[in-house]
SEFI-308233 format. One record per residue: z, y, x of N, C-alpha, C in turn; residue in one letter. Coordinates in pm, whole numbers, padded with zeros to 5 digits, always signed. Atoms other than C-alpha are relative to their C-alpha. Layout:
N
ZYXZYXZYXA ...
END
This chain:
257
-00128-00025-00066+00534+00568-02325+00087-00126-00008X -00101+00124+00009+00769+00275-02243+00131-00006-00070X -00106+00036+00040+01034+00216-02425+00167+00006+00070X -00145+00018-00091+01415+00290-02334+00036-00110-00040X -00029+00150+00015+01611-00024-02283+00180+00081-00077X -00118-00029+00031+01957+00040-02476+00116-00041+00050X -00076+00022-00043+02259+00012-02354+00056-00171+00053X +00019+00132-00066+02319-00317-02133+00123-00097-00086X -00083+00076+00145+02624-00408-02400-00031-00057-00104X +00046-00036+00198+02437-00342-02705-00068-00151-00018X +00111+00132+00054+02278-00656-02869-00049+00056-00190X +00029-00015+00105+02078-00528-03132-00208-00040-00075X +00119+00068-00007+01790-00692-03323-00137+00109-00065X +00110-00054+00070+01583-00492-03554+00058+00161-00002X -00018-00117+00017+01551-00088-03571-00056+00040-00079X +00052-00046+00119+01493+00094-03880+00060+00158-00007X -00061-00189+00061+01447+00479-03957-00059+00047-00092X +00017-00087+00159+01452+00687-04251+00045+00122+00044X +00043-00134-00038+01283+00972-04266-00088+00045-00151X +00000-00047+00110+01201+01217-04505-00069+00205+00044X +00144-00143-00038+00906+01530-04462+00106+00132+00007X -00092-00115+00032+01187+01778-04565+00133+00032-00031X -00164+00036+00049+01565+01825-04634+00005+00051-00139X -00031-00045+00127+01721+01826-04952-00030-00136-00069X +00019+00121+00114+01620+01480-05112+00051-00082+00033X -00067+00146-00018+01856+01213-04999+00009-00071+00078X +00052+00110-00070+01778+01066-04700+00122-00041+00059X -00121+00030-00051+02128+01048-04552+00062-00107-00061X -00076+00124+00082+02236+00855-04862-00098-00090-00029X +00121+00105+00027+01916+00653-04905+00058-00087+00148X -00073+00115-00134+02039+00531-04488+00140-00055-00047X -00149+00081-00002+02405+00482-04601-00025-00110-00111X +00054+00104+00043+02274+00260-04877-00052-00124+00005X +00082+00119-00006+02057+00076-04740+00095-00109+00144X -00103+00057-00093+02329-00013-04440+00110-00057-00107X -00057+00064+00100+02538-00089-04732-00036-00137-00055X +00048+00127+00112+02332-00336-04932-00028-00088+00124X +00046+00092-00092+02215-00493-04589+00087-00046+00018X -00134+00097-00038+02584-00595-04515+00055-00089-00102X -00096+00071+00120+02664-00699-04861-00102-00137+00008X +00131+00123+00004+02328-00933-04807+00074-00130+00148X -00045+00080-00099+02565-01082-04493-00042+00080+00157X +00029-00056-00150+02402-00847-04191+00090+00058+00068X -00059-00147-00112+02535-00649-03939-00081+00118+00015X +00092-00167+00053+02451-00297-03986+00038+00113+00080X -00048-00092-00044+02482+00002-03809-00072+00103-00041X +00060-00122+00044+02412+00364-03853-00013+00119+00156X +00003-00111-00121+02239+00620-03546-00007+00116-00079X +00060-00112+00074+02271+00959-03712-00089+00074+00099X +00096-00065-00076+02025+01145-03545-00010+00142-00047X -00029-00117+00035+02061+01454-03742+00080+00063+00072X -00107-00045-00064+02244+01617-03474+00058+00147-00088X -00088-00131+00070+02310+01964-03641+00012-00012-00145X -00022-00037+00157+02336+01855-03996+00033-00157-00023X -00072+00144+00045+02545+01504-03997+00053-00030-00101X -00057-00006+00141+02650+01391-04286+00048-00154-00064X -00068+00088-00031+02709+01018-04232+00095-00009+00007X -00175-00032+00046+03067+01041-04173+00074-00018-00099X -00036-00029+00162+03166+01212-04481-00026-00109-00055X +00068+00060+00103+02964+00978-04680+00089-00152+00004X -00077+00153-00024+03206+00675-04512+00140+00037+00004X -00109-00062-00006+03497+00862-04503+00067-00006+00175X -00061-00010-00119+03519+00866-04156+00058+00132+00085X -00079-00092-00086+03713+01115-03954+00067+00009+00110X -00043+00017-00125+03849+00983-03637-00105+00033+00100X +00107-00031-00089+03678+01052-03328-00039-00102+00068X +00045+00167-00064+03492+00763-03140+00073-00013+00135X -00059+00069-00125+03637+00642-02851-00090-00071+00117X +00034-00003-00095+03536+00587-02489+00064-00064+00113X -00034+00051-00074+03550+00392-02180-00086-00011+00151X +00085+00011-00133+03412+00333-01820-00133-00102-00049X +00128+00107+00076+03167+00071-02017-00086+00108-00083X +00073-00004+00092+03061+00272-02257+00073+00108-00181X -00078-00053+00184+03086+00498-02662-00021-00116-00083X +00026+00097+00083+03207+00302-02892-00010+00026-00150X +00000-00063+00131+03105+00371-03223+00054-00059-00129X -00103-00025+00109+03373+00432-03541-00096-00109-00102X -00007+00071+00112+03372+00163-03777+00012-00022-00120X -00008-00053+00131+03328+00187-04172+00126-00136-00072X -00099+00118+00049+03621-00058-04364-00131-00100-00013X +00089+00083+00035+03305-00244-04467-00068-00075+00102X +00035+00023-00104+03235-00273-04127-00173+00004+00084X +00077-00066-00028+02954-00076-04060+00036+00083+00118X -00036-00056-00121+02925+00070-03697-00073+00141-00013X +00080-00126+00019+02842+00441-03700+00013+00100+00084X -00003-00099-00134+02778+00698-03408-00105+00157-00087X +00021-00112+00069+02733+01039-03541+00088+00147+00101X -00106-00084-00073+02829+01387-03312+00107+00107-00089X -00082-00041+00086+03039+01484-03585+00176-00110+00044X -00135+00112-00049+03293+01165-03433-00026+00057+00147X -00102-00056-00135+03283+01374-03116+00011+00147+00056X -00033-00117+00017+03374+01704-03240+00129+00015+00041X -00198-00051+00057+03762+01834-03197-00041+00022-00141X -00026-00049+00136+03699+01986-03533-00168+00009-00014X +00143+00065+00087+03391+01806-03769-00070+00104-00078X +00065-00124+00040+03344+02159-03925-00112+00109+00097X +00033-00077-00146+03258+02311-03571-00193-00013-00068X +00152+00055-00002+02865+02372-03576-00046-00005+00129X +00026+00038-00068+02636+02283-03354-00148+00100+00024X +00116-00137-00007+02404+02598-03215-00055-00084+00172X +00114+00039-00076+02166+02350-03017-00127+00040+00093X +00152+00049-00010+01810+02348-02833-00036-00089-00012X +00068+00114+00010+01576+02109-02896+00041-00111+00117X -00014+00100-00115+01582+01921-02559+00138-00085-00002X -00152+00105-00038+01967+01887-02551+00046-00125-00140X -00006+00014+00089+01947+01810-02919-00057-00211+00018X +00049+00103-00038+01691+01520-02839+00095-00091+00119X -00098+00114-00105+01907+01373-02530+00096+00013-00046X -00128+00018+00110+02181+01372-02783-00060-00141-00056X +00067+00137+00110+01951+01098-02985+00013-00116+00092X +00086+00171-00077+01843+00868-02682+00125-00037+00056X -00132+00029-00047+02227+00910-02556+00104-00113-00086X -00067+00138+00115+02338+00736-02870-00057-00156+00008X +00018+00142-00025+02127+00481-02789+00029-00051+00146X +00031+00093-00159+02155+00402-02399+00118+00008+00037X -00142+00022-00042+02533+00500-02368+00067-00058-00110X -00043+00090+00132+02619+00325-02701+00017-00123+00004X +00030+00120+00018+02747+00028-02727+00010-00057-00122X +00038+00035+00168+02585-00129-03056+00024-00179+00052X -00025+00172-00003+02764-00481-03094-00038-00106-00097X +00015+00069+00077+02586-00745-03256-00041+00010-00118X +00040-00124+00147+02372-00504-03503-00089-00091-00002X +00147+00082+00050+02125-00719-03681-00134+00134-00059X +00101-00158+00008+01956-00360-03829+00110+00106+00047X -00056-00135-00029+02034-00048-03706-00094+00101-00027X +00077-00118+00045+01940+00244-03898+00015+00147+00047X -00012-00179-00060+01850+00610-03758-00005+00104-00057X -00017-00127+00131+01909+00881-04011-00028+00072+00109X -00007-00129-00052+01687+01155-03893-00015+00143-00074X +00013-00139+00040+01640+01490-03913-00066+00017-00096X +00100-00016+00035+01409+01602-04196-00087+00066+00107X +00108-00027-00067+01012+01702-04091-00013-00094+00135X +00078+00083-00143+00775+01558-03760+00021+00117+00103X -00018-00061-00165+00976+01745-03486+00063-00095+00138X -00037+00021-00099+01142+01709-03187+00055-00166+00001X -00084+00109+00065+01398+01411-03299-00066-00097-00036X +00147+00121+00022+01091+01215-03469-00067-00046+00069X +00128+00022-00124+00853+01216-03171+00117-00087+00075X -00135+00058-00085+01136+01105-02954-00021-00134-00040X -00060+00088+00053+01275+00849-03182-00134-00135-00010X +00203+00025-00002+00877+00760-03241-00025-00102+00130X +00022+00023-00179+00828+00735-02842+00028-00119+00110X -00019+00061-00146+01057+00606-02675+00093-00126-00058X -00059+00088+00087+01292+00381-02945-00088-00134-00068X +00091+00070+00033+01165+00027-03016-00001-00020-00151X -00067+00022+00147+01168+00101-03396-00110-00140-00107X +00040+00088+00074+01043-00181-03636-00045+00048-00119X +00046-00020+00125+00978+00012-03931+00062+00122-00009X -00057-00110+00057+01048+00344-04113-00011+00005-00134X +00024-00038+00188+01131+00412-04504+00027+00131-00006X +00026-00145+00055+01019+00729-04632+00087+00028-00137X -00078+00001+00116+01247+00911-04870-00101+00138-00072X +00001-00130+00051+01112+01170-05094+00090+00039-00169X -00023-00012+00136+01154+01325-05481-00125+00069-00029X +00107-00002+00068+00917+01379-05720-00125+00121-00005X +00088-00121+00028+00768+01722-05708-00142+00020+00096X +00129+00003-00108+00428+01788-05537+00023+00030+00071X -00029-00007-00159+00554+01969-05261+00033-00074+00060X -00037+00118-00042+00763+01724-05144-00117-00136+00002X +00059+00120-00016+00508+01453-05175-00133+00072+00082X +00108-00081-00080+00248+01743-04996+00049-00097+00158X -00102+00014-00112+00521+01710-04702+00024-00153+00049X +00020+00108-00016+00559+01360-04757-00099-00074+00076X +00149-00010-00032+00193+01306-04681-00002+00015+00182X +00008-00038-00150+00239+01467-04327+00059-00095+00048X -00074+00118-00064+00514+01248-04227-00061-00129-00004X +00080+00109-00008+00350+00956-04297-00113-00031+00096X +00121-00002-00134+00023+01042-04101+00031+00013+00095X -00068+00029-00095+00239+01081-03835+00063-00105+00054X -00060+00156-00032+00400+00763-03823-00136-00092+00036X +00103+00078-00004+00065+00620-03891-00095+00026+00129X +00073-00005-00126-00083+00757-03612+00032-00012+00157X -00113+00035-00098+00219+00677-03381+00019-00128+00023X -00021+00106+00005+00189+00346-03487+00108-00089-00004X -00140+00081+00067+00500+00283-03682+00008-00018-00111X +00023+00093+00137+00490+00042-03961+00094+00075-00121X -00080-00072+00088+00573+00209-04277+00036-00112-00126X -00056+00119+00091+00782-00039-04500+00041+00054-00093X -00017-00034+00097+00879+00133-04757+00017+00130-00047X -00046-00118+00023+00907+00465-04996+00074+00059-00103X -00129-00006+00115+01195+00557-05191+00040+00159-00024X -00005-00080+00095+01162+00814-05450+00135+00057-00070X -00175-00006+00053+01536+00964-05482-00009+00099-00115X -00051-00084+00053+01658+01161-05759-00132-00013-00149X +00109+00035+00046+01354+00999-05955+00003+00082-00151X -00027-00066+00113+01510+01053-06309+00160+00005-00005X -00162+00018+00030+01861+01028-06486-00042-00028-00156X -00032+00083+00134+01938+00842-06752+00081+00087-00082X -00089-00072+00089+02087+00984-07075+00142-00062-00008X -00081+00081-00015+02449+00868-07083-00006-00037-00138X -00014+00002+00189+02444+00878-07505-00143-00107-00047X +00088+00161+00059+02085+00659-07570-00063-00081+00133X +00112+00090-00116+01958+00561-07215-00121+00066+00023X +00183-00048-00041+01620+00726-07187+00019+00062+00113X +00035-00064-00127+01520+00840-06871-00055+00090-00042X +00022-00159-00093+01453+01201-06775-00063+00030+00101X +00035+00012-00154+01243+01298-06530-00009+00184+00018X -00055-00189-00051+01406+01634-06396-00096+00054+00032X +00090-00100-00096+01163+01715-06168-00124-00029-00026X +00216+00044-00009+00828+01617-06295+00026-00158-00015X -00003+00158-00032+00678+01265-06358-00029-00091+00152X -00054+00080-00165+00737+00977-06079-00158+00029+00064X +00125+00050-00083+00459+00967-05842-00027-00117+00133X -00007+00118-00151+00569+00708-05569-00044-00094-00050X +00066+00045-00003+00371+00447-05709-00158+00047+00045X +00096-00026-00017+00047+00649-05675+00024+00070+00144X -00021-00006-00134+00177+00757-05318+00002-00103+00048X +00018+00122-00080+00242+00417-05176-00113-00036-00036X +00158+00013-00038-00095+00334-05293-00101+00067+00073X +00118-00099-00075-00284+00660-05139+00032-00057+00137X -00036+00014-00123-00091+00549-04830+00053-00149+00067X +00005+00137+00012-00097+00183-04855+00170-00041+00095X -00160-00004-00077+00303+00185-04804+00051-00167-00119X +00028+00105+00023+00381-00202-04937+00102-00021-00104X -00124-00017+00101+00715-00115-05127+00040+00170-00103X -00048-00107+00024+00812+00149-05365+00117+00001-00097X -00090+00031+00104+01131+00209-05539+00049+00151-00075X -00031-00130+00025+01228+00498-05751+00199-00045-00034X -00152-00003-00005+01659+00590-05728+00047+00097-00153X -00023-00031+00087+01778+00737-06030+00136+00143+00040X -00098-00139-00022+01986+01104-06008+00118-00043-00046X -00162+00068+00050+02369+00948-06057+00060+00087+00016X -00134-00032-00023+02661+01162-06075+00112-00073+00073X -00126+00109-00014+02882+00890-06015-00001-00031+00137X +00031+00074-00159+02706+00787-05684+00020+00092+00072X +00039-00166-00062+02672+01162-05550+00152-00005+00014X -00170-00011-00006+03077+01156-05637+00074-00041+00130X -00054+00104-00092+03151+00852-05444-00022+00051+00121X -00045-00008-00099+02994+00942-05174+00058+00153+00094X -00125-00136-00045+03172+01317-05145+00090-00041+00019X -00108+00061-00037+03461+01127-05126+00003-00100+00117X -00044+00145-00095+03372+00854-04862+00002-00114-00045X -00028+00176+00043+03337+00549-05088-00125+00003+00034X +00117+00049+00026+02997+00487-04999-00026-00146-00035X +00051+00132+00032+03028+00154-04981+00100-00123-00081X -00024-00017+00117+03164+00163-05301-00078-00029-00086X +00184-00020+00096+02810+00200-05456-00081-00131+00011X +00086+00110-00021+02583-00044-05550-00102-00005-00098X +00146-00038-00006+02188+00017-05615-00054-00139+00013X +00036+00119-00008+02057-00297-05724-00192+00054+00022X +00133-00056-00042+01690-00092-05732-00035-00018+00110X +00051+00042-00088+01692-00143-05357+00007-00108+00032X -00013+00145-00088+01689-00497-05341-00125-00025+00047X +00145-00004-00100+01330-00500-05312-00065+00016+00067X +00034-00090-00155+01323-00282-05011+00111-00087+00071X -00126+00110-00087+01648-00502-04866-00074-00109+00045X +00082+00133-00024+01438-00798-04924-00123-00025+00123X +00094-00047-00104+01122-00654-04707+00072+00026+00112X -00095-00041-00156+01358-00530-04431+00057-00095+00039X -00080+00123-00039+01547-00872-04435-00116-00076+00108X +00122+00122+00009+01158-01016-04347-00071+00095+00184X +00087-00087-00055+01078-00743-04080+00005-00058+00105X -00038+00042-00139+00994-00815-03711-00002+00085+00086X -00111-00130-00081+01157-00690-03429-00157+00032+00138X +00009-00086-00091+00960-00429-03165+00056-00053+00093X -00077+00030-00144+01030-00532-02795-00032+00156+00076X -00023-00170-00126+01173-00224-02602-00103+00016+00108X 
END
């Protein structure tokens, strides 16, 4: 399938999505992160939420205005840090409102962010999608020239069952899997330091090997970070654990639409 061309404004170089077999482990804040650390590295960063009925981007930046519009083009809400972010939660009247979807419209919600969007001068632009390999994935998969995807999971076998799927999906879609980031890995004691491992021991080293994925990083269960970003500081936070996935993504090459 050919490739959509994005919006005739947009200048954007590299596309990156994070994705994650199932909801519930992080992947929203694993994308606002990693748009974080990429700007603090000097990039231009943006964020496509793609989660249409369960956004959560926003919040996580403290954004709340609604995006703004013109005969050119949406322009998407800006983080202080200066992170560009298009999310249909910025074009709600009221960000509580839900969103009782179908698939189809759901999907031309995704490719709308990209072809009526104007993304200015994004060196990555990351696509927070949906959890699981539905509608939103194939799409994003299809018809988006993406450069790479990082897999988020946590530790427990299911999740890394689930994990498993997503992956063979990418892999058989033929989208480069750069990295897999193990959230909620352990937690540190605050009184001697020892790690904890809540949910079982790590396994994302012996996953990126079954699935020859080239990076793995495990995130540590924070209070502090989880805080921040209920409040909107996300990019507040700072996760020196992903530099080694920053570093690979700094190196990636770009997909022609």
């Amino acid at each position: 399938m050919p490739k959509i061309k994005p919006h005739l404004l947009s200048r954007i170089k590299h596309v990156i999505g994070v994705v994650s077999g199932k909801g519930g482990v992080g992947k929203s804040f694993v994308t606002g992160m990693l748009a974080t650390e990429m700007t603090r590295r000097g990039y231009s960063c943006g964020i496509l939420d793609a989660d249409i009925t369960g956004p959560s981007i926003p919040k996580m930046f403290g954004l709340h205005e609604r995006a703004q519009g013109d005969q050119d083009g949406i322009y998407p809400v800006t983080t202080p840090g200066g992170i560009q972010v298009m999310s249909l939660n910025l074009l709600l009247e009221n960000e509580t409102d839900p969103v009782i979807w179908r698939g189809a419209l759901i999907t031309g919600t995704v490719q709308q962010f990209w072809t009526d969007v104007v993304w200015k001068d994004v060196d990555y632009l990351f696509i927070d999608m949906p959890p699981g390999t539905g509608d939103v994935t194939l799409t994003v998969f299809q018809s988006l020239p993406v450069d790479g995807i990082v897999m988020v999971s946590t530790p427990q076998d299911l999740v890394q069952l689930i994990v498993g799927k997503a992956v063979k999906m990418a892999q058989k879609m033929n989208v480069p899997i750069l990295g897999l980031v193990e959230n909620m890995s352990y937690i540190k004691c605050p009184d001697c330091g020892k790690e904890i491992n809540l949910f079982g021991p790590s396994r994302v080293k012996e996953t990126a090997q079954e699935f020859h994925i080239p990076v793995a990083v495990r995130l540590s269960l924070n209070p502090a970070l989880a805080h921040a970003a209920d409040e909107g500081q996300m990019e507040s936070i700072r996760e020196e654990s992903l530099s080694v996935l920053t570093e690979a993504l700094a190196s990636v090459e770009t997909v022609e639409a």
